[in-house]
N, C-alpha and C positions, 0 to 999 in steps of 0.2 A: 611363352615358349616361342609363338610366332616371332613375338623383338628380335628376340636374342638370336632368330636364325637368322632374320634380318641381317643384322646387326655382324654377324659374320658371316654373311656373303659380302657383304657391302668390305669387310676387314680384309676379304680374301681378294677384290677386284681390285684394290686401292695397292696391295701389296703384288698382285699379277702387272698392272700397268707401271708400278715402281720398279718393278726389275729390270736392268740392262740387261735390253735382248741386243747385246753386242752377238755377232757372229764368233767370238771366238769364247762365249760363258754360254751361251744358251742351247746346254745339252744337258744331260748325265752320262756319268758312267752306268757299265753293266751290273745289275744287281745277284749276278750269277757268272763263274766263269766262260769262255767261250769258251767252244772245242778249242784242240789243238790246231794247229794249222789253218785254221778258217778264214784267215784272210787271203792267205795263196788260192784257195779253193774259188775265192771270191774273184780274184782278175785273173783265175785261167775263165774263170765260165765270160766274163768280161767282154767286150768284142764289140763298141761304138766310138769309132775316134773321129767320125763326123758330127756335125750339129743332126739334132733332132730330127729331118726336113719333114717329116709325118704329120708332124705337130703343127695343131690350125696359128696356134698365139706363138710368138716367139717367147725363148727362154729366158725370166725375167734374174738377172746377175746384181743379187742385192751387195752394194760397196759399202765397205768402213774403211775409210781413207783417212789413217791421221799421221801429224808432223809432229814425232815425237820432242824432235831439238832440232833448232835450226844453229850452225853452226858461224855462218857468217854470210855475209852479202858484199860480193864484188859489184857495185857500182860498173862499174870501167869497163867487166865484162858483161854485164848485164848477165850474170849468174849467182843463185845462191844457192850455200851446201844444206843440204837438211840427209835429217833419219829419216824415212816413211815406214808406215808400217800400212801394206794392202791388205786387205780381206775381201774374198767374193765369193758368193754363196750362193748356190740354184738349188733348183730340184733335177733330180735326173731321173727320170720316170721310168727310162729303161734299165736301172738298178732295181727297179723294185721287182721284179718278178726272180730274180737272183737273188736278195735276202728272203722275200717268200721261199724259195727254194730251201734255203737254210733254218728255217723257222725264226729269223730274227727280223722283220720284219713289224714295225709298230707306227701307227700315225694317230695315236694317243697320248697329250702333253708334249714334253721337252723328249725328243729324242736320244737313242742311245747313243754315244761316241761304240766306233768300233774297228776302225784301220785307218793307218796312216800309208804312203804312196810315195815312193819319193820320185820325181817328176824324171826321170830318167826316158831313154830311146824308147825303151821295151815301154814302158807306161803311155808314151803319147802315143805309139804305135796301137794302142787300143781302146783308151779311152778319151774319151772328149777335153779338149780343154779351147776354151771360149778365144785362147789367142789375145788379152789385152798387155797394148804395151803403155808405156808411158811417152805421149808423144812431144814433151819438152826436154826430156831427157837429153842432156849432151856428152857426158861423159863414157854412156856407152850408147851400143846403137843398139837397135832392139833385137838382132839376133845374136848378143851378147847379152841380153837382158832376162833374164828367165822368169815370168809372170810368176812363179811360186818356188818355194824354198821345199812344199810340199801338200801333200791333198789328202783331206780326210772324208770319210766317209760316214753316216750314221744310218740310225736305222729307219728312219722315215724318206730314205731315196738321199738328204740334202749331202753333196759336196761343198765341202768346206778347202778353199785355198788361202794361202799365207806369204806374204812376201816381206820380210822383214831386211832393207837394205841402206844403206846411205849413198845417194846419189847428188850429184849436181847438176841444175834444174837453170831453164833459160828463164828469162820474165823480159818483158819490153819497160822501160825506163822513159819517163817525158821529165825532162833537169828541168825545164822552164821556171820553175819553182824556186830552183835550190838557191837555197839551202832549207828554205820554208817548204820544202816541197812533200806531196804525199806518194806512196808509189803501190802496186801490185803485186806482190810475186804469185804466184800460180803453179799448181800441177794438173797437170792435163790426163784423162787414159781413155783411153779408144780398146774397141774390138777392131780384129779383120772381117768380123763377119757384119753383114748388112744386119740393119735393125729388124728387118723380117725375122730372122732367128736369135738374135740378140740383143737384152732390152735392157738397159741401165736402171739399178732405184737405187736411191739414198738406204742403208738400212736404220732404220730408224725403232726407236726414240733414240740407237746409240749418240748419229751423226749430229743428231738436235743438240742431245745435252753435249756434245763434246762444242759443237759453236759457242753454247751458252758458258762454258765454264773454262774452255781453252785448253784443256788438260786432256793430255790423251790416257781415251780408259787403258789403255796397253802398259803405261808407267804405276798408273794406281793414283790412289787420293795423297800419298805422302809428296808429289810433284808440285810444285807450282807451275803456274802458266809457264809458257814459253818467252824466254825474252832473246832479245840480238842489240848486241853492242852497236851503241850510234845510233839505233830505232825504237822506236813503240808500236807495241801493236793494238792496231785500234778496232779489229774487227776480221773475223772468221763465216765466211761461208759458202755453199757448194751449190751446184746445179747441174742438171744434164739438157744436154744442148741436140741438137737432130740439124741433120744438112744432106744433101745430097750430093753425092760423087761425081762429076762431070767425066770423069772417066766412062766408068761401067754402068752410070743413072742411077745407081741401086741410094737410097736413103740408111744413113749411118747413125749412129748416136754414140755422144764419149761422155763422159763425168768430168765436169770443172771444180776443181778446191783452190779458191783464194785466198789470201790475207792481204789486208789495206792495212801497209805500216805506213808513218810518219816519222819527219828525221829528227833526232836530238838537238835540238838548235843551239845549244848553251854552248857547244865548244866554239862556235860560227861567231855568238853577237859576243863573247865576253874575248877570245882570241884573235876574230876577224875584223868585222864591222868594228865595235868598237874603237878598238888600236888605230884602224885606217882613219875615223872620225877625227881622232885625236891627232892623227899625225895632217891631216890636213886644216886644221884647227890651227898647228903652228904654222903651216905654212902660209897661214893667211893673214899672220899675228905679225908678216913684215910690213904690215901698212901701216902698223902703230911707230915705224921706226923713222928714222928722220930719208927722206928722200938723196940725202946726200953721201949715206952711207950702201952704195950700189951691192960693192962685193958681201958685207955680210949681208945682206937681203938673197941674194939671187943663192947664196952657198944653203941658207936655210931651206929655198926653195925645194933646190936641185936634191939635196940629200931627203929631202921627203918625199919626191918624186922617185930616187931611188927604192926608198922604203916601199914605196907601193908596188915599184916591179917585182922587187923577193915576194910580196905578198900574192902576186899574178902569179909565183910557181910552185907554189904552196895550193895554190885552188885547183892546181894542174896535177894533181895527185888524187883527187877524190871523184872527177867525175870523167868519161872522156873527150874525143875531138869533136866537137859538135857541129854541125850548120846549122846552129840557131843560138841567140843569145841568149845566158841565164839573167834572172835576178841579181846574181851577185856577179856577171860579168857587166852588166850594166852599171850595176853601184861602184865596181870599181874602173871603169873607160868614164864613170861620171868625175870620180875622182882622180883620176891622173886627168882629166881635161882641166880641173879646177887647180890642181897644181900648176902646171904646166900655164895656165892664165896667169897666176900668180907671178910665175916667174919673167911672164913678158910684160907685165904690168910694173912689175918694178923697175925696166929699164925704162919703159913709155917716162913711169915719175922719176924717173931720175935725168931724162933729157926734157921736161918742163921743168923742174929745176932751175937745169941751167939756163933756160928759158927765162924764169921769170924771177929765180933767186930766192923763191920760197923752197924751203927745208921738210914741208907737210904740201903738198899738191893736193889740187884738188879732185885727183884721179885715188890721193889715199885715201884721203875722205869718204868718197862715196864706196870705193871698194870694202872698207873697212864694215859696212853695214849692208850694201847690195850683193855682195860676193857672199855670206854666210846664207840673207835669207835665200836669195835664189839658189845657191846649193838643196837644200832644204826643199825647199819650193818641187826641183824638179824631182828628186828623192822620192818625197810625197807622191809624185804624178807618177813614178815607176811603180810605185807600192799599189796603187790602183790599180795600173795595166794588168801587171803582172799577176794578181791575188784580187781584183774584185772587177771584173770584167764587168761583168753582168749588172752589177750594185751602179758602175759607173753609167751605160747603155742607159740604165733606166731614171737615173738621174737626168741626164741628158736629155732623154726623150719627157720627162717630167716638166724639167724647165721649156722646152721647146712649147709643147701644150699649151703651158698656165700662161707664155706670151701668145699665142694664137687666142685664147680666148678675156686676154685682159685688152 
């Protein structure tokens, strides 16, 4: 008999810690009607629209922050659209003596749901609200921003708030990469009030399982992950961060949620790179030709030189005006200089030529094999800078070593 009780307690703890203690399941309803009118009764006796300040610990504001759909990513503006769905949940200690009042009052298991608020003048005018905006926010500002859609109450003091809205959100963008490149997007949210009375936590297990599975519990299991056209997403996670206000001194804290996407490369190597490959391929293919035919040589040139300027405003589409150089502006200033070589080299061999009367120069020659691998060559050395910094640094300082000690 002892097993068996065992045996379900152990049943019962395994299925308490499996449950999604999302903030917006982990309640009950009433097992009895409530009076009539009991919620009115409830925010006339109501009467705290400041923070707590009585209170020794600041009020701990557990967040469920998920991205339901991200709808796309402006590069250019360094903005992406997403759904978010807020949740913040505390305790409010100064409700409880007003549900005591009412006999509804419980802080045994899952509490009871028992009114909804909708965030209106009259409501802030008397009750607390923690004041979090979303501080990347660019489409509105935050006194167009309403921290909730609306505010529930239960019966063990906890408020419950809900912000279900689609907004457009800033991120900072480094192209140095691109097209290989990985980026960040980010949502940010802060309180106004100092971290004295207001304290950030992840609410968890929700925020864990939802990192681990991608899915927001708000859509349900029938969802897949979240995807975005041109990326992948390689990774979800959150933290709360603390800093202090140089303003007023007082120390603040907000909630960070990021995702690390990578960019789809396959339209880049099989539409971009490649093609440019090939088109300077031909245009290197005039050294196989006789040196006394000038004009079609230089026409091959020039029209592949061409090619590659359309392809320069074609790249001028996906990322913006930068002070600094990409990967794939390098790869292609690498090859319009190797065009553009091409094309003065066939006139050099066409005035030794007539120089010497040979029809193959000795400048075709060597170009015909030094011009591809040094191409190549310097490629290679871009692909390094750009994408193994470090891998290079330590080579270098490897070999520097193993001469010092040989």
């Amino acid at each position: 008999m002892k097993k068996f009780n065992l045996k379900l307690f152990l049943l019962f703890l395994f299925i308490f810690f499996k449950t999604n203690a999302y903030a917006i399941n982990y309640y009950q309803y009433p097992k009895k009607n409530l009076q009539p009118g009991i919620c009115e009764k409830i925010f006339e006796e109501i009467n705290f629209s400041t923070p707590n300040y009585e209170k020794q610990d600041p009020t701990v504001i557990k967040v469920d922050l998920y991205v339901d759909r991200i709808f796309g990513i402006e590069p250019k503006k360094a903005t992406f659209e997403a759904q978010v769905n807020l949740w913040l949940t505390w305790k409010e200690s100064r409700l409880i003596p007003i549900l005591k009042k009412y006999d509804l009052f419980t802080d045994n298991g899952k509490p009871y749901y028992l009114c909804t608020y909708e965030p209106n003048n009259e409501f802030h005018s008397k009750f607390f609200d923690p004041s979090v905006e979303f501080f990347n926010r660019k489409d509105k500002a935050p006194v167009e921003n309403p921290s909730s859609d609306w505010f529930d109450i239960f019966s063990d003091g906890t408020v419950d708030s809900r912000l279900k809205d689609v907004g457009v959100f800033h991120s900072n963008f480094d192209f140095r990469k691109f097209p290989f490149d990985n980026q960040q997007i980010w949502i940010e949210i802060w309180s106004e009030f100092p971290a004295t009375l207001i304290r950030f936590e992840a609410n968890e297990p929700a925020m864990s399982q939802y990192v681990e599975t991608g899915i927001s519990p708000t859509l349900g299991d029938s969802f897949k992950r979240n995807t975005i056209d041109g990326w992948n997403i390689e990774k979800i996670n959150y933290e709360t961060y603390s800093y202090v206000d140089d303003t007023d001194g007082y120390p603040y804290q907000g909630f960070y949620f990021w995702i690390d996407i990578s960019r789809s490369t396959e339209y880049y190597i099989f539409k971009i790179i490649l093609p440019i490959i090939f088109i300077l391929t031909i245009s290197w293919s005039v050294f196989w030709i006789r040196g006394s035919q000038l004009e079609a040589k230089v026409n091959v040139t020039i029209v592949c030189l061409l090619s590659l300027i359309a392809y320069n405003f074609i790249m001028d589409e996906d990322i913006p005006k930068l002070s600094y150089l990409t990967f794939m502006d390098t790869f292609i200033l690498l090859s319009y200089f190797y065009t553009g070589i091409a094309t003065i080299l066939c006139v050099y061999s066409f005035l030794r030529k007539i120089k010497t009367g040979k029809d193959l120069s000795v400048v075709d020659r060597y170009a015909q094999f030094i011009g591809p691998i040094s191409y190549f060559g310097f490629l290679i050395i871009s692909l390094i800078y750009y994408y193994n910094l470090e891998g290079l640094g330590a080579l270098l300082k490897g070999l520097l070593l193993g001469s010092q000690f040989n």
